[in-house]
MARBA-3410 file (N, C-alpha, C, O; in Angstrom, 1 decimal):
153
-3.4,-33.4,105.9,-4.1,-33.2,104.7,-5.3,-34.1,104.6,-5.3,-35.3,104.9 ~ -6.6,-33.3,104.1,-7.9,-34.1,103.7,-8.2,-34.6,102.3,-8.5,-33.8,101.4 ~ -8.0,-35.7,102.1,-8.4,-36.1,100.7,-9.6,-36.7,100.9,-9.9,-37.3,101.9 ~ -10.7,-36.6,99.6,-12.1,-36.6,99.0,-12.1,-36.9,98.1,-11.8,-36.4,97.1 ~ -12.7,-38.4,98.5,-12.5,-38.9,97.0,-13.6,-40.2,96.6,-14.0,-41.3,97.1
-14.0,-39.5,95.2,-15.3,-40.7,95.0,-15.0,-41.3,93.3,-14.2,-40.8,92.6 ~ -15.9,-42.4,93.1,-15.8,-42.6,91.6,-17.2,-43.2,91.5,-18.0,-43.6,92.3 ~ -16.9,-42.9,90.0,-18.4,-43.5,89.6,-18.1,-44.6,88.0,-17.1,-44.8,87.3 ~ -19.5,-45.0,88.2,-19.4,-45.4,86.4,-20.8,-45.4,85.8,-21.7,-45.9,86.4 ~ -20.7,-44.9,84.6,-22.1,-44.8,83.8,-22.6,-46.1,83.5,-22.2,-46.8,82.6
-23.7,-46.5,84.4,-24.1,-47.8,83.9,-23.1,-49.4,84.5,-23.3,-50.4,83.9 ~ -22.4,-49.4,85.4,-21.5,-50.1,85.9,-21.8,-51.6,85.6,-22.7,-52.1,86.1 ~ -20.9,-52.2,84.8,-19.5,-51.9,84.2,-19.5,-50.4,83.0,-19.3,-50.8,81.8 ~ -19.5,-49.4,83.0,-19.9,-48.5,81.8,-18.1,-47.4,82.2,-17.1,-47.7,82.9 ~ -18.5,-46.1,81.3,-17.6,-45.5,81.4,-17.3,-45.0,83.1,-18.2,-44.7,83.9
-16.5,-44.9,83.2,-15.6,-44.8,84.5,-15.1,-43.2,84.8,-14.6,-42.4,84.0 ~ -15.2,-43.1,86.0,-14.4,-42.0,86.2,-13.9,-41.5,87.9,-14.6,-42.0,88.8 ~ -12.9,-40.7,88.3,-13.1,-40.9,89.5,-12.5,-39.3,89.9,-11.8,-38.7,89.0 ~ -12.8,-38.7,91.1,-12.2,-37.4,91.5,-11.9,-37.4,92.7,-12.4,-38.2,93.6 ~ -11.0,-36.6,93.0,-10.2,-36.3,94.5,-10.4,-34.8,94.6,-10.7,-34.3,93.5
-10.2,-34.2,95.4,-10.1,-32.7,96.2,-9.3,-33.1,97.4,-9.6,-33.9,98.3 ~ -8.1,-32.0,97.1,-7.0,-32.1,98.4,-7.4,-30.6,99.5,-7.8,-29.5,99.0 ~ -7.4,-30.8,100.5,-7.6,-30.1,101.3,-6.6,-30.2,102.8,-6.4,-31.3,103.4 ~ -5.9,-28.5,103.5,-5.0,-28.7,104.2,-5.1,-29.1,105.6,-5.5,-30.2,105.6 ~ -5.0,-28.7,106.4,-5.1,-28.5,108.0,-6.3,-27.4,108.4,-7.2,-27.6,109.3
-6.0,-26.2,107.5,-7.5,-25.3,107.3,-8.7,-25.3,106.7,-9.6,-24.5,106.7 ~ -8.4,-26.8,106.0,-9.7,-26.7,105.1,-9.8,-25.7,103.8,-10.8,-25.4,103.3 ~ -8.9,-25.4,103.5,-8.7,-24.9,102.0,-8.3,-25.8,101.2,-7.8,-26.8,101.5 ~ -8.7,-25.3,99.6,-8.5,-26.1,99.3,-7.2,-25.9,98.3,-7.0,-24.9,97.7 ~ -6.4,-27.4,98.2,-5.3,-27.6,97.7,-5.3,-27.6,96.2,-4.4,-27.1,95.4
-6.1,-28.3,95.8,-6.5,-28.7,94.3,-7.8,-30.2,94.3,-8.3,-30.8,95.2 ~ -7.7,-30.1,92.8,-8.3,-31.1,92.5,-8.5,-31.9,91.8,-9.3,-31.2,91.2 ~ -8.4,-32.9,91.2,-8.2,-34.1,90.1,-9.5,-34.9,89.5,-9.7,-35.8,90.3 ~ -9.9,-35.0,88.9,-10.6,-35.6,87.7,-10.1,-36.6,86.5,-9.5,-36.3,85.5 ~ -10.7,-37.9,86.9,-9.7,-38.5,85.6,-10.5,-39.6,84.9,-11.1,-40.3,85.8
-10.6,-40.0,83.8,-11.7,-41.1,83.0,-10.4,-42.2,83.1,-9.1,-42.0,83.1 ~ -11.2,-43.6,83.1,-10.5,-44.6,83.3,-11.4,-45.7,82.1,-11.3,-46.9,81.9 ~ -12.0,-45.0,81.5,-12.4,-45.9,80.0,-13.7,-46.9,81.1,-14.5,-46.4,82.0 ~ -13.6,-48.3,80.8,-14.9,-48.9,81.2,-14.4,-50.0,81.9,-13.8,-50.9,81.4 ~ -14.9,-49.6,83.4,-15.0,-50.8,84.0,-16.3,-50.4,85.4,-17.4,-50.1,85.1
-15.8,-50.5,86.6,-16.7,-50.3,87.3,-16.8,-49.4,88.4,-15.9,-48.6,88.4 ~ -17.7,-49.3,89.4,-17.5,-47.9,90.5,-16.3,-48.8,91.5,-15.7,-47.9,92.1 ~ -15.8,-49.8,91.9,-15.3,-50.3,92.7,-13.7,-50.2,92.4,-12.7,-50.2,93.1 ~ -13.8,-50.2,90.9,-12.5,-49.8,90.2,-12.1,-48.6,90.7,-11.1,-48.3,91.3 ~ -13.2,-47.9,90.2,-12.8,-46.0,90.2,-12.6,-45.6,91.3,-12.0,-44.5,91.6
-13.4,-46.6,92.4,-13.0,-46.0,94.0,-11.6,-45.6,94.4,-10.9,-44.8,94.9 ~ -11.8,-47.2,93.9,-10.2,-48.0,94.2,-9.1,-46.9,93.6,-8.5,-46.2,94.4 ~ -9.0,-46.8,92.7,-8.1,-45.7,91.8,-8.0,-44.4,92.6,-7.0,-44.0,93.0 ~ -9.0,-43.9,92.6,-9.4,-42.6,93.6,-8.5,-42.5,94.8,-8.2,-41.5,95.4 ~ -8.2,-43.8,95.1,-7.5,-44.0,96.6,-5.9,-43.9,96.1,-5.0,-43.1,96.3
-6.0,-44.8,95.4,-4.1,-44.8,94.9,-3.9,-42.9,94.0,-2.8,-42.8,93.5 ~ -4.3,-42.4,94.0,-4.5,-41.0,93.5,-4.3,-40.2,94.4,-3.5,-39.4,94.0 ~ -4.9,-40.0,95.9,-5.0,-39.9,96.9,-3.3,-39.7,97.2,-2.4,-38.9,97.3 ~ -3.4,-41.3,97.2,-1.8,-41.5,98.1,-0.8,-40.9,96.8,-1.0,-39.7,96.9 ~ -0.1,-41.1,95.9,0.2,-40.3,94.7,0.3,-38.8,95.3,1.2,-38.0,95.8
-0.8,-38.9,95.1,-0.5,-37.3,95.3,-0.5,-36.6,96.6,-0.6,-35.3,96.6 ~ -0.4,-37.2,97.6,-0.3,-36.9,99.0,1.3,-36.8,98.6,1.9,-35.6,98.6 ~ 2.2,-38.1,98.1,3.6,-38.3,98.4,3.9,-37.2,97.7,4.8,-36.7,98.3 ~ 3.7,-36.3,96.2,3.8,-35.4,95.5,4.0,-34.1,96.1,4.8,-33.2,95.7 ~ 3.0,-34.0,97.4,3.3,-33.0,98.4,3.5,-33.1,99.6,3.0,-32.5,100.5
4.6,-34.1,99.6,5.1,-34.5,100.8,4.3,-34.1,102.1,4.5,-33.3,102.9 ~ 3.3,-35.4,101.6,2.6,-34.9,103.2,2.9,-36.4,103.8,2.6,-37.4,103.1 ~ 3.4,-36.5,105.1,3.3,-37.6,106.0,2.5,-37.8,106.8,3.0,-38.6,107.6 ~ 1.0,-37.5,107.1,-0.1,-37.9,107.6,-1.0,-37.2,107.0,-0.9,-36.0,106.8 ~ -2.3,-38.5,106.3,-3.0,-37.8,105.8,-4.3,-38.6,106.1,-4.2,-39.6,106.7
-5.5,-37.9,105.6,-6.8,-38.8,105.8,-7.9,-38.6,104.9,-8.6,-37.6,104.6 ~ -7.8,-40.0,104.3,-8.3,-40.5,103.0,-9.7,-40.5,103.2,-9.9,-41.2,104.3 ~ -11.0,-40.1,102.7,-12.3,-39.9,102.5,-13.0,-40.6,101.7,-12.9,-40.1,100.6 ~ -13.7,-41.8,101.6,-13.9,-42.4,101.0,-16.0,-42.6,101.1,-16.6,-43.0,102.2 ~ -16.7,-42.4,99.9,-18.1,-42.9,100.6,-18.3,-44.4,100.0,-19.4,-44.8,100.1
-17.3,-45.1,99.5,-17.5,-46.8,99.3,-17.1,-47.1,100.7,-16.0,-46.9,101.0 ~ -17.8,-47.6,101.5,-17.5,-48.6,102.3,-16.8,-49.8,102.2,-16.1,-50.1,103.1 ~ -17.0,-50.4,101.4,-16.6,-51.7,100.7,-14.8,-51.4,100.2,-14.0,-52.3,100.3 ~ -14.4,-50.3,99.7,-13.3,-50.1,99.3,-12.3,-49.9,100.4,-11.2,-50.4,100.4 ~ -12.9,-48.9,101.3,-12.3,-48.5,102.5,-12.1,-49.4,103.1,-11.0,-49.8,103.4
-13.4,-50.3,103.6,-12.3,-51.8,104.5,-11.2,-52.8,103.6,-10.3,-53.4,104.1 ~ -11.6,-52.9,102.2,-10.6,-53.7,101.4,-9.1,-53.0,101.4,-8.1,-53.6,101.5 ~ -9.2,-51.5,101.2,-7.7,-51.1,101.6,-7.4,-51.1,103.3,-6.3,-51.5,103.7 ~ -8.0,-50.9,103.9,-7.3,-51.4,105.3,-6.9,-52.7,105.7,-6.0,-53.0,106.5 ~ -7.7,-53.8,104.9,-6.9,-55.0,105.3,-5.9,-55.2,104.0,-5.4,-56.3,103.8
-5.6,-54.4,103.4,-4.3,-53.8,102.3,-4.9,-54.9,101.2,-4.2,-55.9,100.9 ~ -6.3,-54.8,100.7,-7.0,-55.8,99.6,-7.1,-54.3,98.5,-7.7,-53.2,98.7 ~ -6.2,-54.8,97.1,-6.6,-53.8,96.8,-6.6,-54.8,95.1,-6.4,-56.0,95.2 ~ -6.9,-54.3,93.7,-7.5,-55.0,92.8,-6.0,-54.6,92.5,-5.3,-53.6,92.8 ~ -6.0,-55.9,91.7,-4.6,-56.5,91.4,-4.2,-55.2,90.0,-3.1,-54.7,90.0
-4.8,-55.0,89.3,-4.3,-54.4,88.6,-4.2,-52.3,89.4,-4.4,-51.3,88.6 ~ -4.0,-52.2,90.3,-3.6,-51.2,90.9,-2.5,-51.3,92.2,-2.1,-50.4,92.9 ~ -2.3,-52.7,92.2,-1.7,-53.0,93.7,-0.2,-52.7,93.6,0.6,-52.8,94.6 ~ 0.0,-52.4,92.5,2.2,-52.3,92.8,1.8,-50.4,93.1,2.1,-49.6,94.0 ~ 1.1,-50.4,92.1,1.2,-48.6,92.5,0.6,-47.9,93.5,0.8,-46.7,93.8
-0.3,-48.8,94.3,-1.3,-48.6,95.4,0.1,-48.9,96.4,0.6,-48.0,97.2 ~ 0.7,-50.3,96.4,2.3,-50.3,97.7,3.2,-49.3,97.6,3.7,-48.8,98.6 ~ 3.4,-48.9,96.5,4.4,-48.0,96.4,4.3,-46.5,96.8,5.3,-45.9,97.2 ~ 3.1,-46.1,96.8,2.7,-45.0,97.5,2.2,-45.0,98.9,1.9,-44.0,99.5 ~ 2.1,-46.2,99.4,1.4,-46.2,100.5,2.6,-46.4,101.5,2.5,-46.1,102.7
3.7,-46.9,101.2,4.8,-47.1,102.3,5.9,-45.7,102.5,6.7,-45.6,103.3 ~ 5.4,-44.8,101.2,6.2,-43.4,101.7,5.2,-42.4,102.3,5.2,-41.3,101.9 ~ 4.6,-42.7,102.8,3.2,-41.7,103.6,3.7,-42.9,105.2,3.6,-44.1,105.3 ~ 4.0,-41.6,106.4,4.1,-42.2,107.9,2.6,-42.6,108.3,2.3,-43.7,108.8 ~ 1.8,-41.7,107.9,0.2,-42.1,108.8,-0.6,-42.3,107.7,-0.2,-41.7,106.7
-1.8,-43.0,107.6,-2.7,-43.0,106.8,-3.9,-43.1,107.5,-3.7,-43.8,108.5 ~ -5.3,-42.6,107.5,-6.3,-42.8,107.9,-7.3,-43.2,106.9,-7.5,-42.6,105.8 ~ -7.5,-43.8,107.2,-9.0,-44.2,105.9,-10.3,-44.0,106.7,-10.4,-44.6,107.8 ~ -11.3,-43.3,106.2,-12.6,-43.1,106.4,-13.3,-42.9,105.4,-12.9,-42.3,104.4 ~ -14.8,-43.5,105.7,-15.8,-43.9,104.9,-17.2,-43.1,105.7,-17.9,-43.3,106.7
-17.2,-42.0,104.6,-18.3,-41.0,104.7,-19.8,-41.5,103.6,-19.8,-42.3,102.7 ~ -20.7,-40.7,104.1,-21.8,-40.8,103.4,-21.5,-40.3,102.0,-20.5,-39.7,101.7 ~ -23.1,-40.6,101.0,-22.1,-39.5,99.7,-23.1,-38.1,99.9,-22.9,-37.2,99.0 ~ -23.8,-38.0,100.7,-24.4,-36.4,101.4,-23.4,-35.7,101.1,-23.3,-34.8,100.3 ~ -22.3,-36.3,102.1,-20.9,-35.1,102.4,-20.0,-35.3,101.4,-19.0,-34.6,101.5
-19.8,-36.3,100.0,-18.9,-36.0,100.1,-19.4,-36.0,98.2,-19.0,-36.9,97.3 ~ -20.2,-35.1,98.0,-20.7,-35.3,96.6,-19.8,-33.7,95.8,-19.9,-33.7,94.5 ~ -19.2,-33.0,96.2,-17.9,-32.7,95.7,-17.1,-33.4,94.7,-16.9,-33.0,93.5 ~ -16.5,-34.5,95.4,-15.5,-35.3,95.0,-16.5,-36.2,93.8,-16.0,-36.5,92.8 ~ -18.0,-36.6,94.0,-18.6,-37.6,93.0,-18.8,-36.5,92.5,-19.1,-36.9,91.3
-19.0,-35.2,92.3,-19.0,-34.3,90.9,-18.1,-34.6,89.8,-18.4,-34.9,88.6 ~ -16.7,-34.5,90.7,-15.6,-34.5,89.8,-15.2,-35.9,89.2,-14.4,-36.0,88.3 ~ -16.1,-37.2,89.8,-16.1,-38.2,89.1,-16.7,-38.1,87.9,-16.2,-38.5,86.8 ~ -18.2,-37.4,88.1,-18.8,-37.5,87.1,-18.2,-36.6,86.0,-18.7,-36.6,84.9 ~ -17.6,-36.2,86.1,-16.7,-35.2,85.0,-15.7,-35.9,84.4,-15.6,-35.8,83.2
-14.8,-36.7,85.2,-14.1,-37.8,84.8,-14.4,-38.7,83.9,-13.7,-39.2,83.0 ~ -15.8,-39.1,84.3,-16.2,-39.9,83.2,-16.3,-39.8,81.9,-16.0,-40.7,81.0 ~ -16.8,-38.6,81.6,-17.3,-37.9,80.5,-15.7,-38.1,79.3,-15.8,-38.2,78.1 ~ -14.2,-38.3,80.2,-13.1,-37.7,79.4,-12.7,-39.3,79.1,-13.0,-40.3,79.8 ~ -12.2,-39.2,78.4,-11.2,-40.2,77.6,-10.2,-41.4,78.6,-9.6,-41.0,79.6
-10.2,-42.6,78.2,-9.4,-43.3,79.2,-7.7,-42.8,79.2,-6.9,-42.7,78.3 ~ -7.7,-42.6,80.3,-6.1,-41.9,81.3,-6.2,-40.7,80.9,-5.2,-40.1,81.0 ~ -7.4,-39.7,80.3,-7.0,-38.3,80.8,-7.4,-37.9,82.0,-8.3,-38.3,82.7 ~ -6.6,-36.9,82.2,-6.7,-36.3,83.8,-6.5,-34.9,83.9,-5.7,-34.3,83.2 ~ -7.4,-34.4,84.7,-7.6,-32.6,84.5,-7.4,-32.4,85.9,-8.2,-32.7,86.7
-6.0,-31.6,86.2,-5.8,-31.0,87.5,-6.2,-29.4,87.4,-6.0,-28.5,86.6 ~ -6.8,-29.4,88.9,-6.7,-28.1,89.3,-6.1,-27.1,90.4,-6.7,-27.3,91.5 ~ -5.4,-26.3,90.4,-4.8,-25.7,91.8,-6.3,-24.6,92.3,-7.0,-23.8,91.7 ~ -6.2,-25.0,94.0,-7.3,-24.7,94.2,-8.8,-25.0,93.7,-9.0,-26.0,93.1 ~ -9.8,-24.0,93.9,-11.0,-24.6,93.5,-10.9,-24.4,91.9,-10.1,-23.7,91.3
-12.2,-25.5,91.5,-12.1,-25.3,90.3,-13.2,-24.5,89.9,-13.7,-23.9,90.9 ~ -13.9,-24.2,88.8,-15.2,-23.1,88.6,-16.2,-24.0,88.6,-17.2,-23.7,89.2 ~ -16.0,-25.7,87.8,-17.3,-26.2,87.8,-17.8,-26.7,89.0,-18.8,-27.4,89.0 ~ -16.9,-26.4,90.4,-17.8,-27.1,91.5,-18.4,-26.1,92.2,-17.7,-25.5,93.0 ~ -19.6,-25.7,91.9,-20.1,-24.6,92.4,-20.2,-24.4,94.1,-19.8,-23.5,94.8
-20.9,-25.6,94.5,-21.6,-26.0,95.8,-20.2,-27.0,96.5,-19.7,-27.9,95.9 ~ -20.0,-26.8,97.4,-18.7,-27.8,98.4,-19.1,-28.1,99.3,-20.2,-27.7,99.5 ~ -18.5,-29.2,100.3,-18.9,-29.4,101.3,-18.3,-28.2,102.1,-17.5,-27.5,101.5 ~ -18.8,-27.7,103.8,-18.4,-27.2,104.6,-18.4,-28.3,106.5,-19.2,-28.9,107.3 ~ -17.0,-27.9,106.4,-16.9,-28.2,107.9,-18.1,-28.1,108.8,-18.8,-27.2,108.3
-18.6,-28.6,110.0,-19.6,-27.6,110.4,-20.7,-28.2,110.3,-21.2,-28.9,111.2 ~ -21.0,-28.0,108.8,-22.8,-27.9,108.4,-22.8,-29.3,108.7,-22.0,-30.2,108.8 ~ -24.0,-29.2,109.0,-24.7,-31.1,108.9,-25.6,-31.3,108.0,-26.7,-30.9,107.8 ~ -25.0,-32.1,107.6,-25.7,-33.1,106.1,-26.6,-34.4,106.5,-26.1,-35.3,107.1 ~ -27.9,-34.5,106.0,-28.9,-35.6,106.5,-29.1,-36.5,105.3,-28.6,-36.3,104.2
-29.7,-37.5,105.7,-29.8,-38.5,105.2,-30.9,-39.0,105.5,-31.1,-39.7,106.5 ~ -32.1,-38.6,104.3,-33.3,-39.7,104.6,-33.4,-40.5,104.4,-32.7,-40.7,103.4 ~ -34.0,-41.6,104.9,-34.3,-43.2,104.7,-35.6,-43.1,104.5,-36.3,-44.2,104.3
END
């Protein structure tokens, strides 16, 4: 399973939000999640995005999966298992019933999907969360396998 996952925050420290998109072995997609976390920062929301990730990997009993991340900074702090204290019991707890984990740190070219659904997250109330099975309607444009996404400098 592919999980995609970004956060943001309005104005950082500002309103917060973060989104995931589950995706299987084919590249379809599984669902998606959106959720406001009230006001703190993008490092937060990453971070959350990840324990969300795992959550809901273990929800569908998946035992290898590979986590999508475009913070860099978050992605190496969970690999050396640094994660912000106020997510860390529910960040262990989900991460020791998943056999494989991969963490990777993509550009946000590829992975502006998942920072859509941040930005939608933000918009909602702290701890709501809006799931969806399969796609949802407001992500018009997705990433695709394949295509190549550039990055100017």
């Amino acid at each position: 399973m592919l999980f995609s996952c970004g956060g943001t925050a309005v104005g950082n420290s500002g309103m917060d939000g973060f989104g995931v998109i589950a995706r299987n072995h084919n590249i379809r997609f599984i669902g998606t999640v959106s959720g406001g976390n009230g006001i703190a920062t993008t490092y937060i929301a990453d971070s959350l995005a990840i324990v969300w990730d795992l959550e809901w990997a273990f929800k569908l009993q998946c035992s290898k999966i590979l986590i999508r991340s475009n913070s860099m900074t978050v992605i190496e702090d969970v690999r050396k298992g640094v994660v912000p204290w106020c997510l860390q019991s529910r960040w262990l707890k989900a991460e020791k019933e998943i056999t494989e984990i991969i963490y990777e740190q993509c550009y946000k070219e590829v992975n502006f999907s998942a920072i859509e659904l941040a930005k939608q997250g933000a918009k909602l109330a702290q701890g709501a969360v809006i799931v969806h099975e399969g796609k949802p309607p407001s992500l018009v444009k997705i990433e695709l396998p394949g295509r190549k996404y550039y990055r100017f400098c």
